[in-house]
DOKOLPA-260511 format. One line per 8 residues: number of its first residue (from 0); their letters; for each residue z, x, y negated of N, C-alpha, C, O. Coordinates in Angstrom, 2 decimals, decimal comma, m for minus. Atoms other than C-alpha are relative to their C-alpha. Layout:
<rs>
NUM	a	Z:X:Y:Z:X:Y:Z:X:Y:Z:X:Y  ...
</rs>
This chain:
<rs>
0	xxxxxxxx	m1,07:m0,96:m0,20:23,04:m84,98:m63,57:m0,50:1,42:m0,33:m1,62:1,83:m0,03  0,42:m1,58:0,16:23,12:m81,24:m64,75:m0,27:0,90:1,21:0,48:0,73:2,17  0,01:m0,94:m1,18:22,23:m78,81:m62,29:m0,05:1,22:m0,57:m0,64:1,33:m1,65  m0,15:m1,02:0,40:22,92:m75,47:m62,66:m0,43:0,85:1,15:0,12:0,65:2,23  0,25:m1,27:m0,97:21,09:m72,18:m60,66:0,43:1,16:m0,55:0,87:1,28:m1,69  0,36:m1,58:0,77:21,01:m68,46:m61,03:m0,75:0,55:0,12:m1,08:0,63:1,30  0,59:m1,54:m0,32:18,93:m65,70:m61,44:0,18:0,92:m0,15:0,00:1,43:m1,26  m0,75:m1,32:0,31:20,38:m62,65:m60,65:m0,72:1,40:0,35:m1,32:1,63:1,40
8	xxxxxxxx	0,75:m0,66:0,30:19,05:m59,77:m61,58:0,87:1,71:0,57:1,85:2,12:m0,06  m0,75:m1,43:m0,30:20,29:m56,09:m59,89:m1,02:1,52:0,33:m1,88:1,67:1,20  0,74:m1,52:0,19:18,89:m52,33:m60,53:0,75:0,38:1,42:1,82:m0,05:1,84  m0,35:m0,43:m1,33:19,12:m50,59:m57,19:1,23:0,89:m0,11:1,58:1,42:m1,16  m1,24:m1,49:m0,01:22,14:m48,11:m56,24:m0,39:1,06:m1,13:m1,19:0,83:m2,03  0,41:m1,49:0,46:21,84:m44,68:m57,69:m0,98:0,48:1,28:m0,77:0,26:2,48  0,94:m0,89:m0,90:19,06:m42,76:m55,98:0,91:1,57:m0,08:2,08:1,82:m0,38  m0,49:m1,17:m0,17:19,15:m39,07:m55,43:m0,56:0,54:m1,24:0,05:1,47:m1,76
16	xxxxxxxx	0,76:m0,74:1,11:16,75:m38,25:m58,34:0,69:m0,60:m1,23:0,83:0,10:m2,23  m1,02:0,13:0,79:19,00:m40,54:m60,31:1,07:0,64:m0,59:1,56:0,64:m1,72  m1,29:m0,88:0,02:21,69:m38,29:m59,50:m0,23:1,35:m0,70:0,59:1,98:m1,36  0,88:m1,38:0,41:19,00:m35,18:m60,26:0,08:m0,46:m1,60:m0,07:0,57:m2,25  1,30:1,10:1,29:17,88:m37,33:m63,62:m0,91:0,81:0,08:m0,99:1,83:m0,61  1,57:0,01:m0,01:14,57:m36,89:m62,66:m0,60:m1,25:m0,40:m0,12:m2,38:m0,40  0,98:1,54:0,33:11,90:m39,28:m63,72:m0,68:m0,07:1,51:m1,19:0,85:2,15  m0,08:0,32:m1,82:11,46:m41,08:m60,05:m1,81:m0,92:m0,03:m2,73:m0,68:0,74
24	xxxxxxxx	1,15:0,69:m0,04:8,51:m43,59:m61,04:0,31:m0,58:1,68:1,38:m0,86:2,22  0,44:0,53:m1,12:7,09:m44,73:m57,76:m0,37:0,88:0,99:m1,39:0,87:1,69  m0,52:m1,35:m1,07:8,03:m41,84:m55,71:1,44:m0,75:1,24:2,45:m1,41:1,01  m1,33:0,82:m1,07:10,42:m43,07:m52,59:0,91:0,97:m0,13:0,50:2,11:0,09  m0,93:m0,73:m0,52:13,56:m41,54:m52,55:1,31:m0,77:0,23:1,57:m1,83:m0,35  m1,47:1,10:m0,42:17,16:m42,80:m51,01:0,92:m0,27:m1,08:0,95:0,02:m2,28  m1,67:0,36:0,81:20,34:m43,93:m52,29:0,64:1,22:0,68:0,63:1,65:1,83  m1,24:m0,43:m0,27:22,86:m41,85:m52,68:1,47:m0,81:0,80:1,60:m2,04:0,85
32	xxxxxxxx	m1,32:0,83:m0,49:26,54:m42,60:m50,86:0,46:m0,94:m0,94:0,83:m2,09:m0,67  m0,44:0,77:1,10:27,39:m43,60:m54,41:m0,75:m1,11:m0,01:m0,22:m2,17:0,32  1,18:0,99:m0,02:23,94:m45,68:m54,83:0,38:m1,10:1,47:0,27:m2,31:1,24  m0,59:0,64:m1,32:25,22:m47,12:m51,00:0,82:m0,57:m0,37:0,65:m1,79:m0,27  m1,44:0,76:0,31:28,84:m47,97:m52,31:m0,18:m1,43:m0,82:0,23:m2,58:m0,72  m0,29:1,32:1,09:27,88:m49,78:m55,27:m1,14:m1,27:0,36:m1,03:m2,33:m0,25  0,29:1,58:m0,25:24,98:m52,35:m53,28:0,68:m0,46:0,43:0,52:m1,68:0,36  m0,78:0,83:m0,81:27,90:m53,15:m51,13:0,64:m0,58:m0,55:1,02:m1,67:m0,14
40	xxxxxxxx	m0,75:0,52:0,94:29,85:m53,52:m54,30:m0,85:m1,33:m0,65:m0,30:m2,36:m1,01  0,74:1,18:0,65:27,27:m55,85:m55,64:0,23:m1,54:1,07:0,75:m2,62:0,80  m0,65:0,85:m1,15:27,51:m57,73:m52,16:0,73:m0,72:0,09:0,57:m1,81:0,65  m1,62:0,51:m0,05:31,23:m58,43:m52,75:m0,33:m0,44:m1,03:0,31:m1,49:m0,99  0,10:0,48:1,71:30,54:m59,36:m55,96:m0,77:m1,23:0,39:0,03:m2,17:0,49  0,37:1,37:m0,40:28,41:m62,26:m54,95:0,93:m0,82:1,02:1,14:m2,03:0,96  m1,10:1,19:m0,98:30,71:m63,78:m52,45:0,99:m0,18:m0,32:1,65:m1,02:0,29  m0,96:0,17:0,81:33,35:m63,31:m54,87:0,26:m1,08:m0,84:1,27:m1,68:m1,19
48	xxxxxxxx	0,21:0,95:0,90:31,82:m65,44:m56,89:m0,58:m1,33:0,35:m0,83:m2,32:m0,34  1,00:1,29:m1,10:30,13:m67,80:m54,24:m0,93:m0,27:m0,51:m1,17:m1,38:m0,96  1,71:0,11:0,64:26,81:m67,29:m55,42:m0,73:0,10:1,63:m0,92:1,13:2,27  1,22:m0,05:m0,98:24,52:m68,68:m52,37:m1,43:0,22:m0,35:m2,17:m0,65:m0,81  1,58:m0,51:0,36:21,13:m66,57:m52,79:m0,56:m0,81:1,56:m0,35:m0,73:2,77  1,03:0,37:m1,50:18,38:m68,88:m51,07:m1,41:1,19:m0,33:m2,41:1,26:0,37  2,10:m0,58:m0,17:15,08:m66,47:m52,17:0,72:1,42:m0,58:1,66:1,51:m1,37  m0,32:m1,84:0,45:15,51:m62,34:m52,67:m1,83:0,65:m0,36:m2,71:0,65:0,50
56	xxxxxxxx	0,64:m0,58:0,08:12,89:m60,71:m54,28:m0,21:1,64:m0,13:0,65:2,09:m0,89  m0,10:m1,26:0,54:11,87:m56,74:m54,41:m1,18:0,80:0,33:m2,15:0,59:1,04  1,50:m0,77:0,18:9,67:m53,95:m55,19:m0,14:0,48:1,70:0,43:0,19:2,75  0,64:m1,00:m1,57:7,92:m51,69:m52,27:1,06:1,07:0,14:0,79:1,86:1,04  m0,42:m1,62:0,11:10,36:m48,79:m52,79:1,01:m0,03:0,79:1,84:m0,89:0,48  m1,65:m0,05:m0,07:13,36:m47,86:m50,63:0,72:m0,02:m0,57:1,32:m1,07:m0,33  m0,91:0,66:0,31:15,85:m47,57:m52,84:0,22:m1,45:m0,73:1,31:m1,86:m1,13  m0,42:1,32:0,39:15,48:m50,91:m54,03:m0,31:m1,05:0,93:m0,04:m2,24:0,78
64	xxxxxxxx	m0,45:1,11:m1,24:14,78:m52,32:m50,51:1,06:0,04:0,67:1,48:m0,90:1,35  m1,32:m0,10:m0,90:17,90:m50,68:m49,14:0,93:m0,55:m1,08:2,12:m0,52:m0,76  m1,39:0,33:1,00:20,01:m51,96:m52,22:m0,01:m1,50:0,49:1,06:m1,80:1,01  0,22:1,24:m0,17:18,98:m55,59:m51,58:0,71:m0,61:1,74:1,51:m1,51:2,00  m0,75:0,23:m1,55:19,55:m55,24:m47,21:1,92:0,18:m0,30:2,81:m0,56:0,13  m1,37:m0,29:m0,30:22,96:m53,63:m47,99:0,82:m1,13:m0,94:1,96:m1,56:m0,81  m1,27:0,99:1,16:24,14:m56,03:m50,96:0,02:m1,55:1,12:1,02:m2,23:1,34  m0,08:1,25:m0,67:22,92:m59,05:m48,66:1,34:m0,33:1,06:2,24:m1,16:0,92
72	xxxxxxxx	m0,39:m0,36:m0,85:24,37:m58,01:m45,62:1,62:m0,07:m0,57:2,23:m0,85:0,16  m0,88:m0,22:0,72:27,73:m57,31:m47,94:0,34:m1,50:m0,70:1,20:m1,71:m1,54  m0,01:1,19:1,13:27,30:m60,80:m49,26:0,63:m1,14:1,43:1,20:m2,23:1,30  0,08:0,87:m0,80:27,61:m62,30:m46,12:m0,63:m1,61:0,11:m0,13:m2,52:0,78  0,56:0,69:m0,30:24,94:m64,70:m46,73:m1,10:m0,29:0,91:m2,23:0,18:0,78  0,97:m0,13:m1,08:23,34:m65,90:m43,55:m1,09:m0,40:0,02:m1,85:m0,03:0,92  1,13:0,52:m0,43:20,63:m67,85:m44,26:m1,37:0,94:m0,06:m2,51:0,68:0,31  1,26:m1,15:0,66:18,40:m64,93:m45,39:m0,01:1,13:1,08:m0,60:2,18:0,84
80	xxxxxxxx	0,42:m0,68:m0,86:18,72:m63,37:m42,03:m0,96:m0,62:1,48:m0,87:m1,75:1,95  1,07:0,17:m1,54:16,09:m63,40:m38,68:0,52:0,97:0,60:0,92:1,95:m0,02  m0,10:m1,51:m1,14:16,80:m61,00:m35,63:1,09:0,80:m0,88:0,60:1,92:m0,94  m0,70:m1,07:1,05:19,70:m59,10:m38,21:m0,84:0,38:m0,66:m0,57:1,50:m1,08  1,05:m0,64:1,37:16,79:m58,48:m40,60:0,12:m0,96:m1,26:0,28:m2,18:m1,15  0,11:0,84:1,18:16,71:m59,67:m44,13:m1,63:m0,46:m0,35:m2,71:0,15:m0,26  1,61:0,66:m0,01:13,84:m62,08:m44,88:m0,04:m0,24:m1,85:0,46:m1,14:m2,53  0,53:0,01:1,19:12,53:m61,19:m48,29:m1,10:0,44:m0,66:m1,92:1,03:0,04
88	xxxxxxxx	1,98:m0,12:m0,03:9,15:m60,78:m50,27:m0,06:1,78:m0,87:0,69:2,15:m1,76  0,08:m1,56:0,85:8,42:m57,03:m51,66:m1,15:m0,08:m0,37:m2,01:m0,65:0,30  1,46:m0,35:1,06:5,65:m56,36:m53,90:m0,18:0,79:m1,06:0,53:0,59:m2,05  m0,22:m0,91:0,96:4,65:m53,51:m55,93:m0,27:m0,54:m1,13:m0,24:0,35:m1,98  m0,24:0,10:1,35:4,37:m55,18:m58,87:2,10:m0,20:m0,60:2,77:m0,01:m1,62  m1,53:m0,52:0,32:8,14:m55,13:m58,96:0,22:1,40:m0,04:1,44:1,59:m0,08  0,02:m1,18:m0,32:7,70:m51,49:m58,68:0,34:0,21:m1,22:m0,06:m0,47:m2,16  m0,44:m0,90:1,65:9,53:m49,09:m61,63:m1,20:0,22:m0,17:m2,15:0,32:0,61
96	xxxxxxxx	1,25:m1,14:0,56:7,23:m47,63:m63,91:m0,45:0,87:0,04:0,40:1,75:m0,14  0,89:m1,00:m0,99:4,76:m45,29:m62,71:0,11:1,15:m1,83:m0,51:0,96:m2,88  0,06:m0,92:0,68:5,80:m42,20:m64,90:m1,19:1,05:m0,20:m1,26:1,82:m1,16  1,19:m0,74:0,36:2,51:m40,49:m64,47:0,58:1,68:0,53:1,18:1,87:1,59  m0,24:m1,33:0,09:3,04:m36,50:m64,93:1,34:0,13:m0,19:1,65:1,27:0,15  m1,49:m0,21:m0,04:6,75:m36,72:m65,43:0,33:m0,34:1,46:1,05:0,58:1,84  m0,38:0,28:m1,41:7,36:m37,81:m62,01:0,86:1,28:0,86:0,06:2,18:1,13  m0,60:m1,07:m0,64:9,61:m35,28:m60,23:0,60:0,94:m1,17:0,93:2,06:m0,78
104	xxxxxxxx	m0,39:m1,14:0,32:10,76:m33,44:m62,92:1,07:m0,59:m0,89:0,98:m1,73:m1,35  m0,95:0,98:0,72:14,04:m34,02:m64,81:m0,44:0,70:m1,34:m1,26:1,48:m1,82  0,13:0,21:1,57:14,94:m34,58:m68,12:m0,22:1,25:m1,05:m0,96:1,44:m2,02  0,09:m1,67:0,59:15,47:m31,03:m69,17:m1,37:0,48:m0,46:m1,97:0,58:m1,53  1,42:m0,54:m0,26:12,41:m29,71:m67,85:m1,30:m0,75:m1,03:m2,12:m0,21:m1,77  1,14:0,63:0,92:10,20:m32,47:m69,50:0,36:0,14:m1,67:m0,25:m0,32:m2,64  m0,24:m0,03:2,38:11,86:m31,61:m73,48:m0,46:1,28:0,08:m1,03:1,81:m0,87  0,80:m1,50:0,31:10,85:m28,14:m72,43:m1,52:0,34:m0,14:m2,27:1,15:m0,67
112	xxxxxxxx	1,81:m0,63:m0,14:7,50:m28,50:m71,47:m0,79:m1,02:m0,73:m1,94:m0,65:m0,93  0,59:0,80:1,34:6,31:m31,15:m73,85:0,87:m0,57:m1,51:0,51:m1,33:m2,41  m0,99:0,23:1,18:9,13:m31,36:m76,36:0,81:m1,12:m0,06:0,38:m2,11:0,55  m1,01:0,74:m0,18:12,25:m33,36:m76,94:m0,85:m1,22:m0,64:m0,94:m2,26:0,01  0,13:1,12:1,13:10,61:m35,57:m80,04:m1,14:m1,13:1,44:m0,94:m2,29:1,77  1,20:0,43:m0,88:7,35:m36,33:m77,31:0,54:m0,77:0,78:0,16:m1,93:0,66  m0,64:0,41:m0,79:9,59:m37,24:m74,63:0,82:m1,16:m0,47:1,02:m2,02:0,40  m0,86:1,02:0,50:11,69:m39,60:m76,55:m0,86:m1,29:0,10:m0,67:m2,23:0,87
120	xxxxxxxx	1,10:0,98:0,62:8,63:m41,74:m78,10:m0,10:m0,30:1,93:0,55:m1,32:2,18  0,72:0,37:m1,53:7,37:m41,97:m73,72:0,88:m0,85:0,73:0,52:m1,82:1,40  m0,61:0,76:m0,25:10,64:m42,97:m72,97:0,45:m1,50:m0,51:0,59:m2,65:m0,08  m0,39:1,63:0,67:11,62:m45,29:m75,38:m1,19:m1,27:m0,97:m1,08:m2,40:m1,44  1,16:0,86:0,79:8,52:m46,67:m77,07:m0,70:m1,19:0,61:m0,99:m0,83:1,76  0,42:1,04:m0,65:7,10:m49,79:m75,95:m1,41:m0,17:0,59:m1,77:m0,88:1,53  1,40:0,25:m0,38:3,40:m49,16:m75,97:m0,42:1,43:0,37:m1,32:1,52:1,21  0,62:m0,98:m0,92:2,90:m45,62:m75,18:0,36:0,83:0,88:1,36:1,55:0,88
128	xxxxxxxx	m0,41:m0,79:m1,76:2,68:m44,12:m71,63:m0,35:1,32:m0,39:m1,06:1,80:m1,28  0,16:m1,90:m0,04:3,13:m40,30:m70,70:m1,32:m0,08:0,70:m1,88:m1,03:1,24  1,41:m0,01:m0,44:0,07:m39,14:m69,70:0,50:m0,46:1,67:1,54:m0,26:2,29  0,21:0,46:m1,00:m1,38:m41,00:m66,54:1,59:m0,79:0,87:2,16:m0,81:1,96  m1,01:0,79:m0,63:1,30:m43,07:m66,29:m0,06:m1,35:m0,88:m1,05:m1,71:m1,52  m0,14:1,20:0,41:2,64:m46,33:m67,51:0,92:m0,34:m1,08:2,11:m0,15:m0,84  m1,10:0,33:1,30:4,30:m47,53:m71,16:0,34:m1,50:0,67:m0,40:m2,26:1,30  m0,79:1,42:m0,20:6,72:m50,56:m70,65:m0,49:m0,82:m0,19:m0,45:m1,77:0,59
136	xxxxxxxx	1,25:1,13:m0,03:4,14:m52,53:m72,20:m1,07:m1,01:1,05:m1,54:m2,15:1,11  0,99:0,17:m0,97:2,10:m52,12:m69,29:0,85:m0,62:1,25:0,46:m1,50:2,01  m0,91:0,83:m1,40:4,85:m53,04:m66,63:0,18:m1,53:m0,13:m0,10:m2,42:0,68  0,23:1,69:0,13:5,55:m56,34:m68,56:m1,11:m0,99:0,21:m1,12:m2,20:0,40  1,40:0,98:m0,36:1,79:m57,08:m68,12:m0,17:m0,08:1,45:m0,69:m1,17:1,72  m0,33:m0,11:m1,18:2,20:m56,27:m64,36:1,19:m0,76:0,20:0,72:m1,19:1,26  m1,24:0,37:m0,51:5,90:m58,03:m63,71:m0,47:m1,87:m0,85:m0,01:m2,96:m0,50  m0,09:1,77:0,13:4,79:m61,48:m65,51:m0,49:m0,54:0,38:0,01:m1,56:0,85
144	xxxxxxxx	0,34:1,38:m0,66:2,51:m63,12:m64,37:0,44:0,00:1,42:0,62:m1,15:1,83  m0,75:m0,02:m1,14:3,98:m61,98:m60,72:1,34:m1,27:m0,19:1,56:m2,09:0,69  m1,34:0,28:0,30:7,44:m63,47:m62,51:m0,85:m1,75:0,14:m0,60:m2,61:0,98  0,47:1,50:0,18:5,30:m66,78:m63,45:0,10:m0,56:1,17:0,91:m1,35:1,64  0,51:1,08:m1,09:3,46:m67,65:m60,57:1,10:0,09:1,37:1,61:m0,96:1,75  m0,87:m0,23:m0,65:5,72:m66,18:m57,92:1,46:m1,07:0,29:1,74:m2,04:0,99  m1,53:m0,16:m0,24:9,45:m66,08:m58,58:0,60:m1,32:m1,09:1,48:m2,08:m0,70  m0,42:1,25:1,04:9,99:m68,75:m61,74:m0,02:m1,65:0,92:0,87:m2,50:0,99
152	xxxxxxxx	m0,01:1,48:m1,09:8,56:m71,88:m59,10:1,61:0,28:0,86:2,15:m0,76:1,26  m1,18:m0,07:m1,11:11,66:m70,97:m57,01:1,66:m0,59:m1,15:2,59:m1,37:m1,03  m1,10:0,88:1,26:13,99:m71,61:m60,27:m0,04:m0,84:m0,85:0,91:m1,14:m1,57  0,22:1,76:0,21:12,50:m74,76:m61,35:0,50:m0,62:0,91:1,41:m1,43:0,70  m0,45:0,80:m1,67:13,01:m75,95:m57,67:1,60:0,20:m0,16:2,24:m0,26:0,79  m1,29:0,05:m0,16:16,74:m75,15:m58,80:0,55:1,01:0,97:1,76:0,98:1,23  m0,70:m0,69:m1,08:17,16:m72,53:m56,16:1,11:1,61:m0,48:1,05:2,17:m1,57  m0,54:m1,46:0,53:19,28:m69,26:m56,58:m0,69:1,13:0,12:m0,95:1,46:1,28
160	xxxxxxxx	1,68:m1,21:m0,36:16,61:m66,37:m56,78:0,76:1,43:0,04:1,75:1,31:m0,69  m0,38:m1,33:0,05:17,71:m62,62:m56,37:m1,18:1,02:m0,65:m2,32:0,92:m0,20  1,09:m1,10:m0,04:15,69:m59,65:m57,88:1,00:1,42:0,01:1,96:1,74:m0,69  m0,78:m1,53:m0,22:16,75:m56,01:m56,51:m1,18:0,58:0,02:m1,99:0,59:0,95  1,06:m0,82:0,51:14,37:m53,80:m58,75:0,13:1,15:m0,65:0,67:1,96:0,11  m0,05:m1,05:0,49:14,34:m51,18:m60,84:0,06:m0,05:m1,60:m0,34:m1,08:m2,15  m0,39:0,62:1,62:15,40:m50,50:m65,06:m0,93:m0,39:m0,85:m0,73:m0,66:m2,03  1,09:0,19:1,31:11,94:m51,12:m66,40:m0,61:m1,06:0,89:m1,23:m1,90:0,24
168	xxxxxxxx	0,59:1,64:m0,67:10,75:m53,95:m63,97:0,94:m1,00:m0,29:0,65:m2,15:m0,60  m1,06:1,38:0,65:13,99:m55,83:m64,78:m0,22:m0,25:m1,50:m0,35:m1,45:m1,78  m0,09:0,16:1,17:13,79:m55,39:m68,47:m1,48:m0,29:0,06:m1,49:m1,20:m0,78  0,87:1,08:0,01:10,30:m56,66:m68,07:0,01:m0,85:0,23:m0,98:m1,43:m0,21  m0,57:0,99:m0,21:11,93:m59,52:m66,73:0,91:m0,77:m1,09:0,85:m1,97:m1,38  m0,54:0,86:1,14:14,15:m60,28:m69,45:m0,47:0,31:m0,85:0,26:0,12:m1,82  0,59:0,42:1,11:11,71:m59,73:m71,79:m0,99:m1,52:0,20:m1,35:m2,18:m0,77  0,81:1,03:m0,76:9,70:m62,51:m69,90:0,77:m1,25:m0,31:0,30:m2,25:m0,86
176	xxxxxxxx	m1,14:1,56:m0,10:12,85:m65,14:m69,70:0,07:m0,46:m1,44:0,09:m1,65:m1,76  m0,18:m0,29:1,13:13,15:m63,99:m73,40:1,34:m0,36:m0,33:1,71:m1,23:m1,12  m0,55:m0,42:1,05:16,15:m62,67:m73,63:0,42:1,32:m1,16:1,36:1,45:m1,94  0,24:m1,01:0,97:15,37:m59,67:m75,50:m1,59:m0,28:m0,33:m2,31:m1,01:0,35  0,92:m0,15:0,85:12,41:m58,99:m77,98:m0,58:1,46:0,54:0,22:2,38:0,69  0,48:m1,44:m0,63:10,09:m55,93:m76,56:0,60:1,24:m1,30:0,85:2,41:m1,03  m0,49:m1,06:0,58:11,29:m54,20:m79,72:1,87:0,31:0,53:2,46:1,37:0,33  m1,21:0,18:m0,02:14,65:m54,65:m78,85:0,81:0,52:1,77:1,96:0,46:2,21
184	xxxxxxxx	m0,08:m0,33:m1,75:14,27:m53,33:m74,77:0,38:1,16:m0,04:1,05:1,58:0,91  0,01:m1,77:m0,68:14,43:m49,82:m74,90:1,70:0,57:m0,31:2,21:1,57:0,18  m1,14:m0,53:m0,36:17,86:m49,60:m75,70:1,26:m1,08:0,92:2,46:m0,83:0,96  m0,63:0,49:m0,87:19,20:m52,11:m73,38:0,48:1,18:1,28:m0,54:1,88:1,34  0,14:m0,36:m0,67:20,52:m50,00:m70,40:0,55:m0,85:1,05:1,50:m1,58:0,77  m0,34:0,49:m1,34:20,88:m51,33:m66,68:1,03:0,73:0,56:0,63:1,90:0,63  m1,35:m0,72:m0,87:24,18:m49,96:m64,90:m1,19:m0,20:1,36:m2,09:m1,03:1,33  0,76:m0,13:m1,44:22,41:m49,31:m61,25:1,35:m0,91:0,82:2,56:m0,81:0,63
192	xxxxxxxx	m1,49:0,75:m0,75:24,49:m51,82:m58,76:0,85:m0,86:m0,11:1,75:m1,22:0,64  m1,24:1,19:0,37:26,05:m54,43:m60,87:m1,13:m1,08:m0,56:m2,02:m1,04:m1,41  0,98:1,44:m0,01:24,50:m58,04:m60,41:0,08:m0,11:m1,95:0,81:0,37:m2,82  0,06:0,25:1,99:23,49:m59,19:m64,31:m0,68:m1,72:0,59:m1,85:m1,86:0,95  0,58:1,28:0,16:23,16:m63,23:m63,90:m0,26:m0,60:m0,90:0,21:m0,40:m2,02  0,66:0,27:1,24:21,09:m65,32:m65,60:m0,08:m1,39:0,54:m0,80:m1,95:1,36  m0,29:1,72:m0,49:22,66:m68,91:m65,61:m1,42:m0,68:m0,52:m2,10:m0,11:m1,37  0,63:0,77:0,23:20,14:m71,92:m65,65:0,20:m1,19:0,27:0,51:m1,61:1,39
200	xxxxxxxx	m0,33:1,69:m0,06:20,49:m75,62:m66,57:m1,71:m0,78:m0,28:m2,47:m0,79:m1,24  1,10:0,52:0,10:17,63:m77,36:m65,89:m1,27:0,51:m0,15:m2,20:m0,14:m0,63  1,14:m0,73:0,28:15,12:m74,73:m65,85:0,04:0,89:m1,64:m0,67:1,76:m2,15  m0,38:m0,86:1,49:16,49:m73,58:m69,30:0,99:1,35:0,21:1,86:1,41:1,08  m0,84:m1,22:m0,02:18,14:m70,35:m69,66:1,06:0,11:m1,09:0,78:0,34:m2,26  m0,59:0,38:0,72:21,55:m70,86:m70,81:0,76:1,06:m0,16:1,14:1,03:m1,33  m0,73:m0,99:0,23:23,57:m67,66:m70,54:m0,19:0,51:1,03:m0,46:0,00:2,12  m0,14:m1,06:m1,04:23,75:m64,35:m68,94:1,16:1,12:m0,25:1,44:1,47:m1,39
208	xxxx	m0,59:m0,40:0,20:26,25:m62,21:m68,08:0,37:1,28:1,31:m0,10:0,98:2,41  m0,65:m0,86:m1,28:27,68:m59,36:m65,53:0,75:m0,41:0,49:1,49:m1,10:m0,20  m0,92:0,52:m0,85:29,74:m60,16:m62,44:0,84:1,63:0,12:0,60:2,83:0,25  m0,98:m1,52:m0,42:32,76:m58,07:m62,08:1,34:m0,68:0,80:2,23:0,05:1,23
</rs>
C-alpha cells in the first residue's frame, strides 16, 4: 500500500529586524504582532488541512521557537504537548546564517559602507561569506548531515516532521531533499509564516507546495 507523509517546512513570523531589514543572523530578536499573527495563521492552516505533526523540529533562536509554540498551539495538535509545553528538539545547526559583520545593520547601511555590487555577491552568492560570517554554502554543510542523521529517520518511519527555521536553513533543506540546485537557491524566496509542504510517498519526494 502507498503511504503518504509530510514534511513541512515554515520560516518563522516576521521578527522586528525583519521589519527593520536588518541582517539578524544569530542575534535573538522577537516576532513582531504581524510575525505573531501569521504563526497562528500557519496553525490554522495545518488543521485546515488535517495535517497531524508527530516530530517538530527548530533552531535555538526565539523567533523561530516562538513561531513553532504559537503555530502548534494554533494547530491544536495535542500530542506534542507535556505540562502545556511543546515537546520539540532545537539545535543550532538549524540556526539562520551567521551574517558575520553585517549583523545588526540594515540593508541601506551595508550598500553604504561596503557597496551595493559587494553586498549583492554576500547575499546572493552561494560560496562567499561577508566577512566573519557564513556563505550558504557553509549552512548547507551545517543543516545536512543534522537533516540526514536527525530529521530524514523520522520520514522514512513515515511520520509527519515539522521544521520552524529560518530562509537560509530551510533553503539548505531543499537543497538537501533536492529540490532546487545550489545555483538555483538564492533566488527562491521564503514568505515568513506560510507552511511550504513537502509531500512523500514512500520516502520519495513527490511534490511540494504552499498551504493556503
Amino acid at each position: 500500500m502507498e503511504h503518504m507523509n509530510k514534511l513541512v517546512l515554515l520560516r518563522h513570523g516576521q521578527s522586528q529586524w525583519n521589519l527593520e531589514n536588518r541582517f539578524t543572523g544569530w542575534k535573538d530578536v522577537p516576532l513582531t504582532e504581524k510575525g505573531i499573527k501569521e504563526a497562528n495563521n500557519a496553525g490554522h492552516l495545518l488543521k485546515k488541512h488535517n495535517i497531524k505533526i508527530d516530530k517538530v523540529f527548530s533552531s535555538i533562536l526565539e523567533r523561530a521557537n516562538k513561531t513553532a509554540e504559537i503555530a502548534i498551539k494554533a494547530s491544536e495538535i495535542e500530542n506534542l504537548h507535556q505540562n502545556g509545553k511543546l515537546i520539540y528538539e532545537k539545535d543550532q545547526k538549524l540556526n539562520e546564517r551567521d551574517y558575520g559583520d553585517l549583523v545588526g545593520l540594515n540593508k541601506a547601511e551595508t550598500a553604504d559602507k561596503f557597496g551595493k555590487e559587494q553586498v549583492h555577491i554576500w547575499r546572493r552568492s552561494y560560496d562567499t561569506p561577508p566577512p566573519n560570517g557564513e556563505s550558504l554554502k557553509d549552512v548547507v554543510d551545517r543543516v545536512s548531515p543534522y537533516f540526514t542523521e536527525t530529521i530524514e529517520p523520522h520520514i522514512l518511519n513515515k511520520k509527519n516532521v515539522l521544521i520552524v527555521a529560518h530562509g537560509n536553513s530551510l533553503r539548505a533543506i531543499m537543497i538537501k531533499v533536492g529540490m532546487y540546485k545550489p545555483e538555483e537557491i538564492s533566488s527562491i524566496e521564503l514568505p515568513t509564516g506560510n507552511p511550504l509542504c513537502l509531500d512523500y510517498q514512500n520516502g520519495k519526494l513527490n511534490e511540494h507546495y504552499y498551504l493556503d
